[in-house]
C-alpha positions, -999 to +999 in steps of 0.1 A: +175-342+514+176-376+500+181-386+464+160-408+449+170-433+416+145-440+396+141-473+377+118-478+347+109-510+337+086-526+307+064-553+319+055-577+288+036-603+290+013-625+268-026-621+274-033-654+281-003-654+310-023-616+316-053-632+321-043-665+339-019-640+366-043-606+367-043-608+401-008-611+408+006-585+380-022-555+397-009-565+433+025-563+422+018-530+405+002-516+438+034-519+460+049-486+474+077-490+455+062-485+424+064-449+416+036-449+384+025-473+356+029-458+326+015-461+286-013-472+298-037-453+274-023-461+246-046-478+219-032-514+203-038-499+168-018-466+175+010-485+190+011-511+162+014-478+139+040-465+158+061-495+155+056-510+119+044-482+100+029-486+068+054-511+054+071-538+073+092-571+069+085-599+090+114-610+109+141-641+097+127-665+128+093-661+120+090-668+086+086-705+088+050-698+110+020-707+090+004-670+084-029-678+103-011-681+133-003-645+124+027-622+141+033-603+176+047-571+168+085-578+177+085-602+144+077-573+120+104-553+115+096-514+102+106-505+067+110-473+051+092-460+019+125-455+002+134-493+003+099-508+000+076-492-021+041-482-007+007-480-032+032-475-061+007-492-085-028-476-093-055-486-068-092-485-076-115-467-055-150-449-054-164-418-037-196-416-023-209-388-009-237-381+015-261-349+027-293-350+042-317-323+059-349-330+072-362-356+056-343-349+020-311-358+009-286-366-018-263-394-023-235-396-052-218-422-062-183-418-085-170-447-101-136-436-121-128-472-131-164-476-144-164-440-155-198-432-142-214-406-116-248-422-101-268-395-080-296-405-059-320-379-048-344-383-017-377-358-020-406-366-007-422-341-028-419-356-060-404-322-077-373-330-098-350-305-105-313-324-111-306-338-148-277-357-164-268-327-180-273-303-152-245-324-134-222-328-161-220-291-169-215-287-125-187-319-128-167-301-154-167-268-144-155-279-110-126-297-127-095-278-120-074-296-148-093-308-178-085-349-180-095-365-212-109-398-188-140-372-182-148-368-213-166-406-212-180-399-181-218-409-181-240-389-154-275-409-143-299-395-120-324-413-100-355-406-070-367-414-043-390-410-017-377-420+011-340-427+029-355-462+030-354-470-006-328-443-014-305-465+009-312-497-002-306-482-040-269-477-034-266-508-016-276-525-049-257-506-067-224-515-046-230-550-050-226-546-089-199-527-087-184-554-064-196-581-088-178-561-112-145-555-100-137-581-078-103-566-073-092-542-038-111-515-039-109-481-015-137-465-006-137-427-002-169-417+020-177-378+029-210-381+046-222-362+085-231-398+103-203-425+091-222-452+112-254-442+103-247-446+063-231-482+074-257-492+092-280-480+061-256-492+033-242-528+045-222-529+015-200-511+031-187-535+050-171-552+019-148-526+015-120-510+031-129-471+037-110-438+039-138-410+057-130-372+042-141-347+067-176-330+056-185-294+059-220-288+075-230-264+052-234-292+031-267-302+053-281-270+050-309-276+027-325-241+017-364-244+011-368-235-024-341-247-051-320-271-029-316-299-059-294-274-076-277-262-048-268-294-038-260-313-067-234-284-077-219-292-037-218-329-047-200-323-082-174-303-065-166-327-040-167-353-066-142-334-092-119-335-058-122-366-046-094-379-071-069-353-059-075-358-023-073-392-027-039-390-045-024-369-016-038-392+008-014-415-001+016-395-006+004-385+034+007-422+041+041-425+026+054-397+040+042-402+078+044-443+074+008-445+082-014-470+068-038-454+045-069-464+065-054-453+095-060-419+094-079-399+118-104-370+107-078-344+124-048-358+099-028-328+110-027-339+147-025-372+139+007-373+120+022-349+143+016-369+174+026-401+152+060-380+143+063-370+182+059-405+195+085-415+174+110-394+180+106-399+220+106-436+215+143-434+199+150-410+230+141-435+252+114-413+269+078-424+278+049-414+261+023-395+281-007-400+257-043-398+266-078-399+248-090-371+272-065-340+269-049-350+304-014-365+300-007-401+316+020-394+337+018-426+356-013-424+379+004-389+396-014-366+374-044-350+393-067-334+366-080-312+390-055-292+399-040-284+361-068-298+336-071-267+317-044-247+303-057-212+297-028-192+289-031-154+289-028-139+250-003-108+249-020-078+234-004-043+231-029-013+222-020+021+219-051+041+213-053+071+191-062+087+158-032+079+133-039+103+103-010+086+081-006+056+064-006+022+090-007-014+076-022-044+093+006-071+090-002-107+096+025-129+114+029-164+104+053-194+118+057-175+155+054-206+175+081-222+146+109-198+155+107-193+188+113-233+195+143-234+172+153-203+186+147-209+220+187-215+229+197-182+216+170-168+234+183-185+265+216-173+259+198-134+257+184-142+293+210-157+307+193-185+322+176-218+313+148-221+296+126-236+323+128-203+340+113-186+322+080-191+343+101-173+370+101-142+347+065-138+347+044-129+372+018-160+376-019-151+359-053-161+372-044-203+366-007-202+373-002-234+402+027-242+425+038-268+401+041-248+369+077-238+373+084-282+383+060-289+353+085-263+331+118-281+342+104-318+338+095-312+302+127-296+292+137-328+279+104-336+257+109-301+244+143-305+233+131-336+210+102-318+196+127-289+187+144-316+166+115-330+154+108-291+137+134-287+122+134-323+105+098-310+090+117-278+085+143-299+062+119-318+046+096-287+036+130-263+025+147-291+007+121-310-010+090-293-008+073-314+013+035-299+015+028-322+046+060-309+067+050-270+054+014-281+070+024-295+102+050-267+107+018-240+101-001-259+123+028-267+147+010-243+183-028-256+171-014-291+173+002-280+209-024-266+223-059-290+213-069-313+243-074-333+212-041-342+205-029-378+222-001-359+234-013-327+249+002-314+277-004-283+294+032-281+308+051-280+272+019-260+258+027-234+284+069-237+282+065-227+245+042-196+251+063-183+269+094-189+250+070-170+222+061-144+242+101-138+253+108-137+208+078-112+208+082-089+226+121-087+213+106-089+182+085-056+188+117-037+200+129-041+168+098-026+150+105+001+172+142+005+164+134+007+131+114+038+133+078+019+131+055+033+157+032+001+169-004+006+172-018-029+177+001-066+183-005-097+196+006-132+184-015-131+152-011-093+136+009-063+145-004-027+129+018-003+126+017+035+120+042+041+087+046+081+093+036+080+051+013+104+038+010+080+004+006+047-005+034+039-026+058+053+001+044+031+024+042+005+006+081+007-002+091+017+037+066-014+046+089-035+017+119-026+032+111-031+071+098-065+062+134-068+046+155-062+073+136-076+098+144-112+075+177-106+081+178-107+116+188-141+129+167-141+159+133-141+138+143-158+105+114-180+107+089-154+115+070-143+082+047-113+074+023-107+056+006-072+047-034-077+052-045-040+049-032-005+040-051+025+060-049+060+049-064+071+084-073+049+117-092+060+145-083+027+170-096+023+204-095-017+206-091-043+190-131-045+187-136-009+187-119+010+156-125+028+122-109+038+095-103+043+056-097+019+045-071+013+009-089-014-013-063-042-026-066-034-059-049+001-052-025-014-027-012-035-054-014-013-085+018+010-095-003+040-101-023+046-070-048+079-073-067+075-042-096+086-052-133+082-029-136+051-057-104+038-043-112+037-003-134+023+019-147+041+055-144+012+076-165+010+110-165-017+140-174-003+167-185-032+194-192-001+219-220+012+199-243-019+204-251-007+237-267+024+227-300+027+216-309+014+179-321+056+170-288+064+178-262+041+164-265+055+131-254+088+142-224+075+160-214+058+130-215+086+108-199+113+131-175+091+137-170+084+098-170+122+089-141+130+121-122+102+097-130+115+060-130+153+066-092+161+076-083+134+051-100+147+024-084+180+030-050+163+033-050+154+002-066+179-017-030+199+001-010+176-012-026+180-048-020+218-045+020+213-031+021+184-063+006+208-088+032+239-075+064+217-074+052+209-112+051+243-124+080+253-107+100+219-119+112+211-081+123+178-069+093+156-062+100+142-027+081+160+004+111+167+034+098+161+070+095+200+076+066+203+051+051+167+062+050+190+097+034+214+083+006+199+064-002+176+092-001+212+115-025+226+083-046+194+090-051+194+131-056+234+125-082+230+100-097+196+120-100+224+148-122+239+131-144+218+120-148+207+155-156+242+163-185+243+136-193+217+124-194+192+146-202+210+173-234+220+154-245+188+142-243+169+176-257+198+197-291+195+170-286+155+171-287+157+213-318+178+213-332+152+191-326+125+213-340+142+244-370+148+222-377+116+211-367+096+240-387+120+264-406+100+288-395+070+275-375+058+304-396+039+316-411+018+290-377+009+272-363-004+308-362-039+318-365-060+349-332-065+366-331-104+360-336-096+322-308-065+320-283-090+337-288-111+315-289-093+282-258-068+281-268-057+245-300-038+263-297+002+267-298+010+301-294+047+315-301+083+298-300+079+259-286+112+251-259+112+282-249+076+267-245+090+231-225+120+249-197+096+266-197+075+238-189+098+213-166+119+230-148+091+246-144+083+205-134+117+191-113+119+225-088+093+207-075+121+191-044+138+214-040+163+187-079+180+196-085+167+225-086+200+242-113+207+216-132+179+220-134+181+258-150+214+256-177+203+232-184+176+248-186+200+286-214+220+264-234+188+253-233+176+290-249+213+299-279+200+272-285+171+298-281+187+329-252+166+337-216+182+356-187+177+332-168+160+361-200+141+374-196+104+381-226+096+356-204+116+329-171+093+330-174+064+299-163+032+308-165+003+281-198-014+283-187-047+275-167-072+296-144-091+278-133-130+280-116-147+254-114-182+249-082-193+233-069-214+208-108-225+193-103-248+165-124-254+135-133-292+127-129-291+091-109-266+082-084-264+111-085-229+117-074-217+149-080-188+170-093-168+195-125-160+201-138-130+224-168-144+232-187-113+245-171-088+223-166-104+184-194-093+163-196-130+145-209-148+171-234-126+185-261-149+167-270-185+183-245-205+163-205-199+168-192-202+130-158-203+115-151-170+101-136-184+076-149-175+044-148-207+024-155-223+059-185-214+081-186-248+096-202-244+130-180-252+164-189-280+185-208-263+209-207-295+234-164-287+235-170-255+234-186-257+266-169-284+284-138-256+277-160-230+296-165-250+321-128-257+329-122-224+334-148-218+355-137-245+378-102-236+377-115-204+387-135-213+411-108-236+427-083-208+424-105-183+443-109-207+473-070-214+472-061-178+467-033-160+490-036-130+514-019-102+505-010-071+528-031-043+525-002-016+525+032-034+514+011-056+493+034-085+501+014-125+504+009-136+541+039-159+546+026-174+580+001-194+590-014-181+625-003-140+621-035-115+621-015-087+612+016-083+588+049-074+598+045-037+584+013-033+607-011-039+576-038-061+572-044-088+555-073-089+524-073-119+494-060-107+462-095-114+439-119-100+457-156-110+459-170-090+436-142-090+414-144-131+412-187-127+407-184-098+377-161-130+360-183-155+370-219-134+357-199-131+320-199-164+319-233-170+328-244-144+299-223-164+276-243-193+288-279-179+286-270-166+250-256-193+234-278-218+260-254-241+275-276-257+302-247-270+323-227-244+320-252-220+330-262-243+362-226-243+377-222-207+370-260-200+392-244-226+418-215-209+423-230-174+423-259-183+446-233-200+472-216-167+473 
């Protein structure tokens, strides 16, 4: 084998010699010997960032230069904040602010210098609504801090009926305040369309301008009362706009960016900015790219690795868990794992580019992952440092900005988005993370926690507590210890919710009750039916019929409350006897095995009676109504593919496995259960061991990772047939001060990645022996060398029920082109 030295070289040249020898510069380029031309795609704005910052010296030799002739970049010389002072002196600025919706709108103009507040309301209907007053009173209470420069505010409010003349209004009213104040001025704009209110509001021009990212909601005009609803939305982002605009700078100063410079995405920005940097003074090259696919010198085929769509760990236990569990959310994951990605090389034994070799490959993995892992060791290496500079600079001086990009640190990784996205390094650090995770459950385990639930974002846990305030003080003390392990001393948790009783099937199918915060929080916890609530998502319960759904939910809900409610009416009793007879308070694990023995034996039976009794009379009620209704409630096949929500099948023997399958969760009665559930199957003429009587989940499942929110940067993952939020036509940030709606057109284009890389990965599939189940190894050989034979490993219809979720994802939500490749490829087949 030969080894090959690689030289890199920088070509510079000036653009008139680039222009004169074109020619001769690309057919140099094009010789064999040249192995890529790199930093292509980087933009002349970005790289003059990169280089000079946000304050800069020119250099000694050109100083004599008359300043029109102006500077190339080697003459300005970078300069920190800490010797040169950036925006140190007051700068003036104005907000204006901008919503419209169908045909009416709202502009807002805040002028601190002036120490006025102009709104501008477009109705066509002539109704006004919005006073001087009616502002003031909105401008003050959205005030955080009470600044005695409000108190001379003056409020003025004007109409119009039309954008026309609305437009041309605040263009007026710029040119006075330019007239005015002659001085620099910022603007601050938060409006949907930036070109469309520069293209309305020439003034604009005039002015240098810093875009705030706006929240659609905003444009959502209700029909009746929309002047007050909107003016209150324009006060609050005015009272903010001052506070915004002071961080904004304090962002500049601390990333070296110019204050205009600043992309919507600040987060990714600065963190790519920070990256850049740091590989520069490595010497390395940078890879960035506009389009999510690094620039890696002309050898980088998008096809083949375009879309990284790694596969999300998830560990669930199902069962009924009649003590106390608490949902615990995990921040800074992605954070500790990279610094702690040596030690956790040290645990393996190996490097950490192996770590591909440790997993067996999923449904995208290529033949160049495990190069891809090796080649960006050293990129990884120098974003490890770069982490634990923003670590520094967030422990040490409380550096907000470092604390953000460090939250945001595996959002920033994995967005095609980012300038310097690359799947490889995306890919190295999940599974770095999942390596710390699973470690990270082992010592839940060792510390006597019993794990229900876990995957990168939460981990529930079963506490073995029969009351709050002694799970509340094991959960204390776990969280404790678990800080004092080296290993994950980045990783923090965060308790979400405290469950006296959980009945968990998925992570989309589960119920419980449910501890309010209040009582989690207070000393004196009574748990009292005031102090709970009987949670229930059940995703498996939009299948069956509407008549029907409510019964599920409140069997369901009564198998929760009823042996909890007798739990603690038993503990009450044991309280009020250890009081007369002055014993120590604390319960001993014998009698916690008793009363939860009191508790399955008296849960027994109920199921015996009770239950038994209610569902036998709510079958026969099914059967009655839904008797010769077959027919009519069925669908044509092209409809019932499409629509997975639609009931298909015998309502009552649906209800039956559903049910069961629920009630089932619980090992402690599931003998129970099973026979109730053999006498409701005899009510529908249906064999207890019947094919038609097995449940199987309903739903198919396919998540889409790492979906990002465009104005408040939330990131997750979305289980696109399965989440209950975005069963409606628009996909929303669940969020609750949020709700902006995804971009449906990358929403899509992400879909369709997947389904090509799919596709592509079906076609290059390997064979795989039938009985050894080893991959065919030659070329030409029928048969394997055990005698089996050969079969692919993702079958056909295995690849087409993957390839028809997709195409009810598409017909839902109606992505057109995502729903023609997916009928292409399913009609080819």
């Amino acid at each position: 084998m030969e080894n090959h030295l690689s030289i890199s070289s920088r070509v510079v040249t000036s653009e008139e010699q680039f222009r004169a020898e074109g020619r001769k510069l690309a057919a140099h380029l094009a010789e064999p010997d040249v192995e890529g031309i790199y930093e292509t795609k980087i933009p002349l704005e970005l790289n003059a960032i990169l280089q000079i910052g946000c304050v800069c010296k020119v250099d000694k030799s050109a100083k004599k230069r008359n300043i029109q002739d102006g500077w190339d970049l080697a003459e300005l010389q970078m300069k920190t904040t800490a010797e040169f002072s950036y925006l140190e002196q007051t700068v003036s600025f104005f907000y204006l602010y901008h919503s419209v919706s169908e045909g009416r709108a709202v502009y807002v103009m805040y002028f601190p210098t002036s120490l006025r507040v102009h709104a501008v309301v477009i109705n066509p209907f002539r109704n006004k609504e919005l006073s001087p007053v009616f502002l003031e009173k909105q401008f003050r209470d959205a005030c955080q801090t009470p600044d005695p420069l409000h108190e001379n505010l003056t409020f003025q409010v004007d109409y119009h009926t039309s954008m026309d003349a609305g437009s041309k209004y605040v263009q007026r009213m710029l040119l006075e305040y330019r007239q005015q104040h002659p001085g620099p001025v910022i603007g601050i704009i938060e409006c949907p369309k930036l070109q469309a209110i520069r293209e309305s509001v020439r003034a604009l021009d005039d002015f240098p301008c810093v875009t705030i990212p706006c929240n659609a909601r905003d444009n959502n005009y209700q029909a009746l009362g929309w002047q007050a609803t909107a003016g209150r939305t324009s006060m609050q982002r005015c009272a903010a706009s001052t506070q915004w605009f002071n961080e904004r700078i304090s962002l500049a100063r601390y990333a070296h960016v110019p204050l205009g410079n600043f992309e919507l995405d600040w987060l990714l920005f600065t963190a790519d900015v920070f990256f850049s940097r740091a590989l520069h003074d490595q010497q390395q090259v940078l890879w960035i790219s506009d389009d999510g696919i690094p620039d890696l010198g002309g050898t980088y085929e998008g096809d083949i690795c375009f879309a990284d769509e790694v596969i999300q760990p998830a560990l669930t236990y199902p069962g009924a868990y009649r003590r106390i569990s608490v949902e615990l959310k995990i921040h800074h994951l992605a954070v500790n794992s990279l610094l702690k990605s040596s030690q956790v090389d040290e645990m393996e034994g190996g490097s950490i580019g192996n770590f591909e070799n440790d997993i067996p490959p999923g449904p995208n993995a290529t033949e160049t992952d495990y190069n891809d892992a090796s080649l960006c060791l050293p990129a990884f290496q120098v974003l490890k440092q770069l982490i634990q500079r923003c670590i520094s600079d967030a422990v040490s001086s409380g550096n907000v900005f470092a604390d953000a990009i460090l939250q945001h640190l595996y959002r920033w990784l994995c967005s095609p988005r980012s300038r310097l996205h690359d799947p490889a390094l995306h890919r190295l650090l999940h599974n770095v993370m999942k390596k710390v995770f699973a470690l990270f459950l082992a010592e839940f385990r060792k510390l006597g926690a019993n794990v229900i639930f876990a995957n990168f974002s939460k981990i529930i846990i079963d506490t073995g507590k029969v009351d709050l305030p002694s799970a509340r003080a094991y959960c204390d003390s776990l969280l404790k210890t678990l800080q004092t392990r080296d290993l994950f001393e980045w990783i923090e948790l965060e308790p979400l919710h405290y469950w006296h009783s959980l009945l968990f099937m998925d992570q989309y199918n589960y119920g419980g009750i449910q501890a309010k915060t209040q009582n989690v929080t207070s000393a004196d916890s009574s748990d009292g039916d005031d102090d709970i609530d009987i949670v229930s998502s059940w995703n498996i319960a939009e299948y069956l019929p509407k008549a029907t759904q409510d019964h599920f939910v409140l069997i369901v809900s009564e198998f929760l409350y009823v042996p909890w409610k007798y739990m603690k009416e038993q503990v009450a009793c044991r309280a009020a006897m250890r009081d007369d007879t002055s014993c120590t308070p604390s319960i001993t694990i014998m009698a916690a095995e008793n009363l939860e023995g009191q508790v399955v034996d008296y849960l027994r039976g109920q199921i015996g009676t009770y239950f038994a009794e209610k569902l036998l009379t709510i079958v026969s009620d099914i059967l009655l109504h839904f008797k010769g209704k077959g027919k009519s409630e069925s669908v044509g096949p092209s409809n019932s593919e499409l629509d997975p929500h639609l009931h298909k099948g015998n309502a009552a023997l649906e209800f039956i496995k559903h049910i069961c399958a629920v009630l089932a969760l619980d090992q402690n009665v599931q003998h129970d259960i099973l026979r109730m559930r053999k006498n409701l199957l005899k009510l529908v003429r249906v064999k207890e061991f019947a094919p038609e009587a097995q449940f199987q989940d309903p739903c198919a499942s396919f998540i889409l990772p790492n979906v990002i929110c465009s104005y408040c940067n939330d990131c997750r993952d979305l289980d696109l047939c399965r989440d209950s939020t975005l069963q409606g036509h628009e996909w929303r940030c669940a969020v609750p001060q949020c709700g902006q709606p995804y971009h449906r057109e990358e929403m899509e284009n992400a879909l369709l990645q997947i389904v090509r890389q799919r596709e592509r990965l079906y076609h290059l599939q390997d064979l795989v022996c039938v009985r050894c189940r080893q991959v065919k190894a030659a070329h030409v050989s029928e048969q394997c060398n055990c005698g089996g034979s050969f079969r692919c490993k993702e079958e056909a219809p295995q690849f087409l029920g993957k390839m028809r979720v997709f195409l009810n994802v598409a017909v839902s939500q109606k992505f057109e082109l995502l729903q023609d490749c997916v009928r292409w490829i399913l009609e080819v087949r």
